[in-house]
Biopython code that builds the backbone (N, CA, C, O; Angstrom):
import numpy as np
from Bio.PDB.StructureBuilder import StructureBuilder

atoms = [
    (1, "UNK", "N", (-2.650, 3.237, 32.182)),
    (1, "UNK", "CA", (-2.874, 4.628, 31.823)),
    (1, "UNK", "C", (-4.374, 4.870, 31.862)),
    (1, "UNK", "O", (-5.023, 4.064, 31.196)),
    (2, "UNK", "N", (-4.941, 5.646, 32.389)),
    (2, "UNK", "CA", (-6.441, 6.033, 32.276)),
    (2, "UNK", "C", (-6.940, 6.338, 31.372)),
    (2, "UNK", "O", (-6.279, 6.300, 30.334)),
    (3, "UNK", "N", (-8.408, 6.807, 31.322)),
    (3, "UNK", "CA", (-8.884, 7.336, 30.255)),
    (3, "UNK", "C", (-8.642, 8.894, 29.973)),
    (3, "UNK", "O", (-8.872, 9.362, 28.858)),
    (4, "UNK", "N", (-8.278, 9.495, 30.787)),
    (4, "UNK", "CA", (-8.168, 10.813, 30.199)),
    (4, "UNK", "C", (-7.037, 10.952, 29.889)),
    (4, "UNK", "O", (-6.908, 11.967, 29.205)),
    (5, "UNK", "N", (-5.669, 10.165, 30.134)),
    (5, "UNK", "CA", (-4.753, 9.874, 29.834)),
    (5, "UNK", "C", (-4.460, 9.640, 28.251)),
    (5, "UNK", "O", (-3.569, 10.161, 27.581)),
    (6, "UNK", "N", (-5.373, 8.792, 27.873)),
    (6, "UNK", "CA", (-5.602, 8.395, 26.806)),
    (6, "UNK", "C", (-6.292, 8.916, 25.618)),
    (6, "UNK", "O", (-6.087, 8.624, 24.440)),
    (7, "UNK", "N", (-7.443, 10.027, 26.298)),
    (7, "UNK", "CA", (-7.851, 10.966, 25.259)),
    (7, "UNK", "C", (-7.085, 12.256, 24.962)),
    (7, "UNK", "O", (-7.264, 12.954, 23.964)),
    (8, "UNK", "N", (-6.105, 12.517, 26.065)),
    (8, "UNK", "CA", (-5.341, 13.826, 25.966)),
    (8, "UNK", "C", (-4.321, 13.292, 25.219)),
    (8, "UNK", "O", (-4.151, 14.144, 24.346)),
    (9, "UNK", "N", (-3.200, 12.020, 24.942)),
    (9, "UNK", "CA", (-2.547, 11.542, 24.267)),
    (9, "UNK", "C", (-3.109, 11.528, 22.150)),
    (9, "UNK", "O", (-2.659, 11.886, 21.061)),
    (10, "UNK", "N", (-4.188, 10.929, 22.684)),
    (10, "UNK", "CA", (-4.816, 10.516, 21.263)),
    (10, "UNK", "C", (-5.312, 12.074, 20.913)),
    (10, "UNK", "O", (-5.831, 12.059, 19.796)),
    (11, "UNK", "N", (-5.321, 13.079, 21.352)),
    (11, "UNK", "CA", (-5.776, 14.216, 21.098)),
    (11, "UNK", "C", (-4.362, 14.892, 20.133)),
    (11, "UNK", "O", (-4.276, 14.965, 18.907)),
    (12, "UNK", "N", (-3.374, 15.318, 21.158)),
    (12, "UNK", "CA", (-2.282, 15.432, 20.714)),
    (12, "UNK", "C", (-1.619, 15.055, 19.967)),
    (12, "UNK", "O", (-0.810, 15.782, 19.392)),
    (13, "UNK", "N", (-1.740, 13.860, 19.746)),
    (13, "UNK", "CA", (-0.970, 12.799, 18.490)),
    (13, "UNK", "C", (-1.415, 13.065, 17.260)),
    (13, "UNK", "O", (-0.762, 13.463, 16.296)),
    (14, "UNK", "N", (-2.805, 12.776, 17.351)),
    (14, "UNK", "CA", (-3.502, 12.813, 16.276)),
    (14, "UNK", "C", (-3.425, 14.325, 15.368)),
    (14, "UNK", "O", (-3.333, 14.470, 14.150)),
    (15, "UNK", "N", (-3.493, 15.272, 16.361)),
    (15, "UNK", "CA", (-3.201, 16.704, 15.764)),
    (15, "UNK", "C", (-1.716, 17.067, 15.346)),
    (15, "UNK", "O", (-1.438, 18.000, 14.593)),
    (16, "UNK", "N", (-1.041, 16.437, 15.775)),
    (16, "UNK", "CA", (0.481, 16.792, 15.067)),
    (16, "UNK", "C", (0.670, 16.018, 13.983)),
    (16, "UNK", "O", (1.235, 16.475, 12.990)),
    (17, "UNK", "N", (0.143, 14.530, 14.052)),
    (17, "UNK", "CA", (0.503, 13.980, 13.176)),
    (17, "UNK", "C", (-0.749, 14.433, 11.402)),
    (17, "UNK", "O", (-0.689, 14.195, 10.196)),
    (18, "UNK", "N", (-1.659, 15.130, 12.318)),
    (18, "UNK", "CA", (-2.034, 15.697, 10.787)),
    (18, "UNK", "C", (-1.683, 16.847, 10.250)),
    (18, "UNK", "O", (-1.998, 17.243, 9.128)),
    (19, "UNK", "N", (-0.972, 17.444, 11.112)),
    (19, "UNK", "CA", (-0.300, 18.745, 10.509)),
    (19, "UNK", "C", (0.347, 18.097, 10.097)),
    (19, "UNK", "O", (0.205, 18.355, 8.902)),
    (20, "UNK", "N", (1.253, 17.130, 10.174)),
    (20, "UNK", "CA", (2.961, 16.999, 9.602)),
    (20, "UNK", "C", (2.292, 15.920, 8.244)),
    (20, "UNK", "O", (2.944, 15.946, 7.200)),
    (21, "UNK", "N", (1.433, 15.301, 8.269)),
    (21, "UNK", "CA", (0.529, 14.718, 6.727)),
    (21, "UNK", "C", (0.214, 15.695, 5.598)),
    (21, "UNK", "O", (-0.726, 16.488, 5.633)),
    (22, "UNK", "N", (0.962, 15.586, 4.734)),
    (22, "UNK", "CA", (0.269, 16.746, 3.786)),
    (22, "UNK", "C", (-1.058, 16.008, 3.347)),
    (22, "UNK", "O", (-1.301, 14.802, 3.358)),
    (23, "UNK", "N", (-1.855, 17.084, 2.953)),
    (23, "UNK", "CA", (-2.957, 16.411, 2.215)),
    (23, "UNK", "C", (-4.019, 17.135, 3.338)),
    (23, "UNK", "O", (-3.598, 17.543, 4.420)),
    (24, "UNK", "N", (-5.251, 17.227, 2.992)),
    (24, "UNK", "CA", (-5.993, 17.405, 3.543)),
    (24, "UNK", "C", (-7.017, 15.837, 4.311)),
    (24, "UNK", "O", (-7.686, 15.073, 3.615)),
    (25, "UNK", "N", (-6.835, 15.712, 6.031)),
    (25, "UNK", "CA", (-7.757, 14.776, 6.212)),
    (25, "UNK", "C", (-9.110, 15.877, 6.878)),
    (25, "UNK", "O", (-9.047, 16.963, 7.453)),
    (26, "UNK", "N", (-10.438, 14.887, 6.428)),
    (26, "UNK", "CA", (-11.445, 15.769, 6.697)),
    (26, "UNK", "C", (-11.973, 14.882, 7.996)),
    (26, "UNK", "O", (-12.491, 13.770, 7.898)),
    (27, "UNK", "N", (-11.790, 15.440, 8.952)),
    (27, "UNK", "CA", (-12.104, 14.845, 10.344)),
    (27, "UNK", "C", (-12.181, 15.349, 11.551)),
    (27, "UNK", "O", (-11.062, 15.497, 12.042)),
    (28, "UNK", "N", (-12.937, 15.632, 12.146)),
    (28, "UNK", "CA", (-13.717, 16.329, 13.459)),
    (28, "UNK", "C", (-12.642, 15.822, 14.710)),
    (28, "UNK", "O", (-11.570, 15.305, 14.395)),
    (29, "UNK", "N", (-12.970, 15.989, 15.955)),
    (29, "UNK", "CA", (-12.249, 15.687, 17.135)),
    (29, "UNK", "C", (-12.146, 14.627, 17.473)),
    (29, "UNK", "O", (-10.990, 14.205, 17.519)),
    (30, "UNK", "N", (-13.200, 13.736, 17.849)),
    (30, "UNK", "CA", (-13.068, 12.237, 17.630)),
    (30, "UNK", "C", (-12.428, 11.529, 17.067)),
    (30, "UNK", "O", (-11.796, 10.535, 17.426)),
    (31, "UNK", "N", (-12.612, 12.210, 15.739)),
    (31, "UNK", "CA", (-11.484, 11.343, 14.687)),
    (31, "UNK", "C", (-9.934, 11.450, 14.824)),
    (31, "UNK", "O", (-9.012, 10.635, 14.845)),
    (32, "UNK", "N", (-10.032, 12.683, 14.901)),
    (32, "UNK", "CA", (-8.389, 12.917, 15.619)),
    (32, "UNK", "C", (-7.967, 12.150, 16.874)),
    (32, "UNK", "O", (-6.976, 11.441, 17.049)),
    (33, "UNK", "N", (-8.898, 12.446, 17.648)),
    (33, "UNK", "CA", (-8.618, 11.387, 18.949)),
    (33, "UNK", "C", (-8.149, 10.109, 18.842)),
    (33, "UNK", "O", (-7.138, 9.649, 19.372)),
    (34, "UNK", "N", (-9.273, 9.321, 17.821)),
    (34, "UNK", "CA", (-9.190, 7.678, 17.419)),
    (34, "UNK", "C", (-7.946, 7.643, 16.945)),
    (34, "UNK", "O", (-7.139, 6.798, 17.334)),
    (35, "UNK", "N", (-7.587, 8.796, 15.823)),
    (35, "UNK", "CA", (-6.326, 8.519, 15.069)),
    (35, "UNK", "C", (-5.175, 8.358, 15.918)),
    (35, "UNK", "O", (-4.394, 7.413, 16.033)),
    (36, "UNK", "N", (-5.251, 9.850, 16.681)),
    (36, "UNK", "CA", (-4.199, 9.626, 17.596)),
    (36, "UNK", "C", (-3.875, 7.792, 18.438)),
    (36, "UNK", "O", (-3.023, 6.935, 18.205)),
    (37, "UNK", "N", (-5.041, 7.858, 19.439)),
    (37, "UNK", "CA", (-4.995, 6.440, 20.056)),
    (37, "UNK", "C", (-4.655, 5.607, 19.047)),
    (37, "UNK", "O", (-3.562, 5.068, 19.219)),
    (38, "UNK", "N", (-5.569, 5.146, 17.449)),
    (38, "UNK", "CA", (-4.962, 4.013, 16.881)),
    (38, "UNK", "C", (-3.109, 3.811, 16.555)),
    (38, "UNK", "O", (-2.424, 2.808, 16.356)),
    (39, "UNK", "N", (-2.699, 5.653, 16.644)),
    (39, "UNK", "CA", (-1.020, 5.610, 15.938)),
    (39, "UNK", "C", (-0.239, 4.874, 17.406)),
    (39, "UNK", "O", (0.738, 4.126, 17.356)),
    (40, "UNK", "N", (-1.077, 5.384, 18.876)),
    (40, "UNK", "CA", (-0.144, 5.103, 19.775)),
    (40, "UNK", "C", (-0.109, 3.328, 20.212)),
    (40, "UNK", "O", (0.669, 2.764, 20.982)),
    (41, "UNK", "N", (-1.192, 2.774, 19.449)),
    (41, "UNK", "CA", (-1.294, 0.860, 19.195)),
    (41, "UNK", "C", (-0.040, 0.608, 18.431)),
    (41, "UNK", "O", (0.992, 0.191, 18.955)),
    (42, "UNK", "N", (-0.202, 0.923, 16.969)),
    (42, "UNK", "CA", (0.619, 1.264, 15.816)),
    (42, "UNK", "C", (2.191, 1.415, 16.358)),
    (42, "UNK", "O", (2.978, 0.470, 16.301)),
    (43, "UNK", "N", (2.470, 2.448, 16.779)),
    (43, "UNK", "CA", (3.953, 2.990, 17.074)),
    (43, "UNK", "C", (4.750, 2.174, 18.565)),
    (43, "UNK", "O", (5.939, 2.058, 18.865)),
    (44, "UNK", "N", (3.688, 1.791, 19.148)),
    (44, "UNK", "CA", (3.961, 0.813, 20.482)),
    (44, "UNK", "C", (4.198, -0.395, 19.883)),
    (44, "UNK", "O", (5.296, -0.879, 20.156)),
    (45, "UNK", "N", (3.499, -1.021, 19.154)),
    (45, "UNK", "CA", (4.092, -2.333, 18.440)),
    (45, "UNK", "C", (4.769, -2.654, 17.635)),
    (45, "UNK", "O", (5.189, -3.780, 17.369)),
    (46, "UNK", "N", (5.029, -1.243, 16.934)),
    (46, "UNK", "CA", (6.060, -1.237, 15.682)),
    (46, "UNK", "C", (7.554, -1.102, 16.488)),
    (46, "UNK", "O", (8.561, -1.683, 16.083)),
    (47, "UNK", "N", (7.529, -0.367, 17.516)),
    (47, "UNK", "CA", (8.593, -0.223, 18.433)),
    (47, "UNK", "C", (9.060, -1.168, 19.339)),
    (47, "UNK", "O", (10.272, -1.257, 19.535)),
    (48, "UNK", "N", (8.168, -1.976, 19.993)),
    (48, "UNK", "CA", (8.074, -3.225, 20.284)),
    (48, "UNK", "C", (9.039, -4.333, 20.043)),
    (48, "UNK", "O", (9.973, -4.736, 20.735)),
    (49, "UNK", "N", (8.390, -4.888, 18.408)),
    (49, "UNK", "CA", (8.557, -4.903, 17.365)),
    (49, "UNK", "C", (10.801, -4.998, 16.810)),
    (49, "UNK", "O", (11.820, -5.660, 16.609)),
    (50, "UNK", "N", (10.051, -3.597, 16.884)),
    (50, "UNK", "CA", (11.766, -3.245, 16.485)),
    (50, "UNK", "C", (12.929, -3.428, 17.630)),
    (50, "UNK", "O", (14.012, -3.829, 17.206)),
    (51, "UNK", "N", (12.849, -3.248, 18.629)),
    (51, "UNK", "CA", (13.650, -3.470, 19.933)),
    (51, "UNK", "C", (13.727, -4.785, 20.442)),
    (51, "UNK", "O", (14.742, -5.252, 20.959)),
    (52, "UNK", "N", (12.441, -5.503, 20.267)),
    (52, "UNK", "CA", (12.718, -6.640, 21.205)),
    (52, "UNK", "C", (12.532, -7.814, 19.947)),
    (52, "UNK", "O", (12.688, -9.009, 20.199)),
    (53, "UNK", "N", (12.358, -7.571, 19.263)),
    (53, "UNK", "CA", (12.477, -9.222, 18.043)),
    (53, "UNK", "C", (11.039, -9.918, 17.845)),
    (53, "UNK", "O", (10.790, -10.830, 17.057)),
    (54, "UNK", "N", (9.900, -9.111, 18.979)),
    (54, "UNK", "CA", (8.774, -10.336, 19.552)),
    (54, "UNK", "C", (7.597, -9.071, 19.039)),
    (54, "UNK", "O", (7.487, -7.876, 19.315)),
    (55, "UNK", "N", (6.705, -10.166, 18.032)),
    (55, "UNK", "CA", (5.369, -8.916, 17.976)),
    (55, "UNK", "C", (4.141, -9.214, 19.217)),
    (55, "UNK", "O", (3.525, -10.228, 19.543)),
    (56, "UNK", "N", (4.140, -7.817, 19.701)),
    (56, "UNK", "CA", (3.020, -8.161, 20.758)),
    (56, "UNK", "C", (2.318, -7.239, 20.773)),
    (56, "UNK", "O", (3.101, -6.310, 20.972)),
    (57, "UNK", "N", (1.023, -6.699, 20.674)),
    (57, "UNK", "CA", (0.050, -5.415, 20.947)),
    (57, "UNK", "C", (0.342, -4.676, 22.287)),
    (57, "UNK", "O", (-0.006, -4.944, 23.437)),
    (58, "UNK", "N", (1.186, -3.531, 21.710)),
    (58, "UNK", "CA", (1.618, -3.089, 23.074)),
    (58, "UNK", "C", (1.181, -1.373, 22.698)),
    (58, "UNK", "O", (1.276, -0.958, 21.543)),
    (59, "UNK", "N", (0.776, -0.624, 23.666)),
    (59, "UNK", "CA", (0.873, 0.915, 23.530)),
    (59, "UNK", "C", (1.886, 1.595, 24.028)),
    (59, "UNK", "O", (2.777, 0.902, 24.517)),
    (60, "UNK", "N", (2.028, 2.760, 24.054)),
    (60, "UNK", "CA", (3.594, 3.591, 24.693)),
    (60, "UNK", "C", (2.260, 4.747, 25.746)),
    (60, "UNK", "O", (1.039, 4.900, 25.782)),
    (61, "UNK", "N", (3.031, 5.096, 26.182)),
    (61, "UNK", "CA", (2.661, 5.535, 27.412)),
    (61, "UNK", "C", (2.854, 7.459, 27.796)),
    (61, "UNK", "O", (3.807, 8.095, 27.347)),
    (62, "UNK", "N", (2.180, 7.852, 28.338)),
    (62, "UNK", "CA", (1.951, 9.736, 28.152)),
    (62, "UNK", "C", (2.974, 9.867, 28.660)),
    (62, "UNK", "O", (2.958, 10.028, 29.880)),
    (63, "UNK", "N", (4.445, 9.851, 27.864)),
    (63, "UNK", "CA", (6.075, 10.381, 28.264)),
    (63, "UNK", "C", (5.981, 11.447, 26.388)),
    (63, "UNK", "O", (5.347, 11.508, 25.335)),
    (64, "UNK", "N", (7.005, 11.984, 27.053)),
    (64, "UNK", "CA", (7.292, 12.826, 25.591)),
    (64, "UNK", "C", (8.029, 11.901, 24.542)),
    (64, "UNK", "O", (7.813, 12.182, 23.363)),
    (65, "UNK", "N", (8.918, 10.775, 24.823)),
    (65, "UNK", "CA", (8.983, 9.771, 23.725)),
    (65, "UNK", "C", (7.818, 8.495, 23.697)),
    (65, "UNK", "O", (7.997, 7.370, 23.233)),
    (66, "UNK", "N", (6.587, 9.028, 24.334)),
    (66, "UNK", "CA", (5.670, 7.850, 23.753)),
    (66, "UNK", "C", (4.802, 8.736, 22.748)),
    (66, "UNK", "O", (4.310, 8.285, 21.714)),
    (67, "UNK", "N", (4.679, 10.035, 23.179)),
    (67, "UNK", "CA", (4.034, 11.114, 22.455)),
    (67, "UNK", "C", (4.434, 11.026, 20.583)),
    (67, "UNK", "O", (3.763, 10.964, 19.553)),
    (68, "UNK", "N", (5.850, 11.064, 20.917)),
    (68, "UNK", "CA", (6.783, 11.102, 19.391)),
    (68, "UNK", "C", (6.388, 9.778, 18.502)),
    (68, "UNK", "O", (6.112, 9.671, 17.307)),
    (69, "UNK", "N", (6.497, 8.543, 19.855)),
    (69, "UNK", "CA", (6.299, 7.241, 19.080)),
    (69, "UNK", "C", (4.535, 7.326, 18.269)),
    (69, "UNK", "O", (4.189, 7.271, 17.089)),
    (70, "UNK", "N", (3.839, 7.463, 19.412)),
    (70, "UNK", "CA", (2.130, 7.687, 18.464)),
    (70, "UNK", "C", (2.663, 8.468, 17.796)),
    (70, "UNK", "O", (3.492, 7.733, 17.259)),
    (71, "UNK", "N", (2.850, 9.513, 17.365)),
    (71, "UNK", "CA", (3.080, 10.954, 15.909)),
    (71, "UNK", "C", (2.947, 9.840, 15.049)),
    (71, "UNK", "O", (1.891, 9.560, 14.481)),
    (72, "UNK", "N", (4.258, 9.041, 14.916)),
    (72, "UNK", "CA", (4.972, 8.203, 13.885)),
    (72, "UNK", "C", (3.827, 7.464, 13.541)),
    (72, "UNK", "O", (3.301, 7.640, 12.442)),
    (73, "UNK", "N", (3.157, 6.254, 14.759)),
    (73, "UNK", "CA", (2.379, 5.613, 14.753)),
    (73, "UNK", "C", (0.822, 6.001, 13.892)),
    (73, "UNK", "O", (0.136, 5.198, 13.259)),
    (74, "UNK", "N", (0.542, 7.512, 14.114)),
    (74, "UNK", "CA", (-0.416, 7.924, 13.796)),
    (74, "UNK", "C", (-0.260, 8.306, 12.553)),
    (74, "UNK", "O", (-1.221, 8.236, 11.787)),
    (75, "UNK", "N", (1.212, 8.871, 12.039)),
    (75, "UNK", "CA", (1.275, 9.057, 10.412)),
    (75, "UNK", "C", (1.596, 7.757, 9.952)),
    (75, "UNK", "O", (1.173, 7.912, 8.807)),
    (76, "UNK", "N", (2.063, 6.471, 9.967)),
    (76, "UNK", "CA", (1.801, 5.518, 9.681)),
    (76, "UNK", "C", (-0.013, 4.977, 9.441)),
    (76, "UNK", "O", (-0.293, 4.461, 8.359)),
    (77, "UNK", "N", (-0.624, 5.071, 10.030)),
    (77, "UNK", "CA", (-2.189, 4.660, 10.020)),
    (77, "UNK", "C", (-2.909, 5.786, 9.149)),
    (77, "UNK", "O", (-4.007, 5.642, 8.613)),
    (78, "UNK", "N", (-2.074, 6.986, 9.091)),
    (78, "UNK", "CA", (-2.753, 7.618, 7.945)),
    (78, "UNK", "C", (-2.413, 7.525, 6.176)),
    (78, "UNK", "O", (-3.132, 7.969, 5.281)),
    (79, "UNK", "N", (-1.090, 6.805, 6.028)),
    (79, "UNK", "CA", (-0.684, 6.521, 5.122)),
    (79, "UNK", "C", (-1.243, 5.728, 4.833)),
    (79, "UNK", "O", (-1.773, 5.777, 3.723)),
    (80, "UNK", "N", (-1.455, 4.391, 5.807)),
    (80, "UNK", "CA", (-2.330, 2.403, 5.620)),
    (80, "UNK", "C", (-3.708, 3.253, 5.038)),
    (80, "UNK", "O", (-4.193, 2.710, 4.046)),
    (81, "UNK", "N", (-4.267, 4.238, 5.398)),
    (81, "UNK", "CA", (-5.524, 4.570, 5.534)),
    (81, "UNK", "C", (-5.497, 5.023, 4.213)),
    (81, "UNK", "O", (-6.195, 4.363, 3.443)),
    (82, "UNK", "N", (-4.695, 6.257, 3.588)),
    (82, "UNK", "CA", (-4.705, 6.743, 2.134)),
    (82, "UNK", "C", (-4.510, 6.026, 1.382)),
    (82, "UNK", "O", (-4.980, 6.306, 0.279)),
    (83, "UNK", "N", (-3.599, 4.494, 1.521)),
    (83, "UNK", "CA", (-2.901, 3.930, 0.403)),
    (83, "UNK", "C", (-4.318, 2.488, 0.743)),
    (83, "UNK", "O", (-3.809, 1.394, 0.499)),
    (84, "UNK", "N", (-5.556, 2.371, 1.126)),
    (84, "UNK", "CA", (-6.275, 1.652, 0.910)),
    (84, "UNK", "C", (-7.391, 1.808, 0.433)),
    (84, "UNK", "O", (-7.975, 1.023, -0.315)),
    (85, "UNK", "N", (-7.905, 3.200, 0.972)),
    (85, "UNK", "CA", (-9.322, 3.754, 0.921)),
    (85, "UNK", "C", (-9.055, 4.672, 0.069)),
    (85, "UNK", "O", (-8.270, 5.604, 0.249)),
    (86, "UNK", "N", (-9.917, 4.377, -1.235)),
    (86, "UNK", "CA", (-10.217, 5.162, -2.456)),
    (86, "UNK", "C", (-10.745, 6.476, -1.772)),
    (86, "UNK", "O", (-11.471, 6.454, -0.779)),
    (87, "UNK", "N", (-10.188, 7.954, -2.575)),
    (87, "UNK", "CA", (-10.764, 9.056, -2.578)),
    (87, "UNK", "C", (-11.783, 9.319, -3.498)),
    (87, "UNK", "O", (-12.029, 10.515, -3.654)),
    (88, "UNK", "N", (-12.492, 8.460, -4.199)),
    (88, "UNK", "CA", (-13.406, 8.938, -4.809)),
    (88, "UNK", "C", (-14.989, 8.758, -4.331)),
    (88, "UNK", "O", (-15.322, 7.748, -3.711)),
    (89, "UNK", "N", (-15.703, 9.541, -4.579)),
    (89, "UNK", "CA", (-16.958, 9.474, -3.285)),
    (89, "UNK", "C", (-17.991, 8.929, -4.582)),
    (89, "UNK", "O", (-18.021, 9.574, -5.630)),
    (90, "UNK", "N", (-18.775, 7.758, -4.412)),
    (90, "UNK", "CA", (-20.090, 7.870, -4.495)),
    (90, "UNK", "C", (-21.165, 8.032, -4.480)),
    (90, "UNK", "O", (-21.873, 7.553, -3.594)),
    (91, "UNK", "N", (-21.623, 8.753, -5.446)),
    (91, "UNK", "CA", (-23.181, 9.432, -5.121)),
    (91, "UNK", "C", (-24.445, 9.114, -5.533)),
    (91, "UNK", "O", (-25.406, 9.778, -5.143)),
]
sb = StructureBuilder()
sb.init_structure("model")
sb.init_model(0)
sb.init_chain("A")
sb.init_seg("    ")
for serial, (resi, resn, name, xyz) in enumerate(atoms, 1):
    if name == "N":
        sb.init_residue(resn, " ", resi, " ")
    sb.init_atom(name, np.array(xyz, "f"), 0.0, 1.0, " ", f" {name:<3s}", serial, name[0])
structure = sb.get_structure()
């Protein structure tokens, strides 16, 4: 898959999957991007994973069910992300 492949995926992902997150995340385009790309690592190996018995670092691919799989993938990594990293800011 290319790179623009990959930023238009991680673009998309990342933006649905923070609408469908309640909560407010505070994060610019990039970040959405990364998020997206990290859910479609995430949801490719969790799927992986789940189908074939074998864990391997795999991504899913710019189809409308690899799209769905990053969503998942990407609200998964935002949950790992809330349920590790304290909201309280130091000043």
């Amino acid at each position: 898959m290319g790179i623009l492949a990959w930023v238009i995926l991680g673009l998309l992902a990342g933006a649905i999957a923070k609408a469908i997150y309640p909560g407010y995340q505070d994060s610019n385009i990039l970040g959405t991007m990364l998020l997206g790309i990290v859910g479609a690592f995430i949801g490719g190996t969790l799927y992986t994973l789940l189908t074939t018995g074998t864990l391997s670092l795999s991504a899913v691919g710019f189809t409308l069910p690899g799209l769905l799989i990053a969503v998942m993938g990407a609200i998964v990594a935002l949950w790992l992300y809330y349920a590790f990293v304290s909201r309280r800011r130091i000043y």
